[in-house]
N, C-alpha and C positions, 0 to 999 in steps of 0.2 A: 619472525616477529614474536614477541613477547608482551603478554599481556599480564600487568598489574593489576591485580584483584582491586585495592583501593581506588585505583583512579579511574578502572573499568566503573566499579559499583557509582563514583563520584560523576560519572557519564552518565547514567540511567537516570539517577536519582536529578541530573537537571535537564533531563530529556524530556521534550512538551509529549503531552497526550494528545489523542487527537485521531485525527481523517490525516492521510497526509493529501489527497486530492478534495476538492471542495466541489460538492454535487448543487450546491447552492443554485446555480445559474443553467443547470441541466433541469430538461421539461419533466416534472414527474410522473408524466403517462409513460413515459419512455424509459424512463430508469426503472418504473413497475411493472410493465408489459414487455421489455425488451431485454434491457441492458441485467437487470438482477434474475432474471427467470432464465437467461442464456450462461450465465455466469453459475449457478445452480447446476447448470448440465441439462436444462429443459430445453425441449424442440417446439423452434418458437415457427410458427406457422403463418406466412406475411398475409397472407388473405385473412387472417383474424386479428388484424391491425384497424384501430381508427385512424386513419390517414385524416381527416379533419381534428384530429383532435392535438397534432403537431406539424408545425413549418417546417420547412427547410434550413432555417438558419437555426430551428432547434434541433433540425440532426448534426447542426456543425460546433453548435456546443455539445451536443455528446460526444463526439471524435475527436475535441478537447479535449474533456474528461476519462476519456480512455488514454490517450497519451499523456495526460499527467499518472493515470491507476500504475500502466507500464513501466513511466520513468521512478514512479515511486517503487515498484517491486521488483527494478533493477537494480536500485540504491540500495536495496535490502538484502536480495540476494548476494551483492557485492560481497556485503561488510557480515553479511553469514559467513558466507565462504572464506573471507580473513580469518574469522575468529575460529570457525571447524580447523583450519590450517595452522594457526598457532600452536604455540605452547606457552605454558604457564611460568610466570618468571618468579621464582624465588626469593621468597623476605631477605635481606641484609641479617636481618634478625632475630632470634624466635619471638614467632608475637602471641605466645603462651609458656605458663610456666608448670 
């Protein structure tokens, strides 16, 4: 595979910014007591949970949200991995003088 400097750069430059997963509709006890302090590398202790303070169906939006985090950082790792495996494809023509 070969990769065009201009049209890689012309990729990024209309590449959105962003979240690529939307935490929007995940409980935020849960993404601040769980989900972000397990993700940190902290030892998360279930007896030190508010268990009233989330349902059930908001643990099923988190396991959501984690299989979107995944699908996104499979996407990424993909087209890393293309791009470390490439090489660089050569102007037609000098583009300096």
């Amino acid at each position: 595979m070969e990769i065009h400097l201009d049209r890689f750069a012309s990729l990024l430059s209309d590449a959105e910014e962003g979240r690529g997963a939307d935490d929007s509709g995940v409980s935020p006890y849960l993404l601040g007591n769980l989900l972000y302090p397990y993700l940190e590398g902290e030892s998360i202790r279930l007896d030190s949970l508010d268990y009233d303070a989330f349902s059930l169906t908001d643990l099923d939006c988190l396991f959501t949200f984690i299989g979107e985090i995944e699908d996104v950082h499979s996407k990424t790792h993909s087209k890393s991995e293309k791009l470390w495996k490439s090489s660089p494809a050569a102007r037609p023509l000098r583009a300096f003088c």
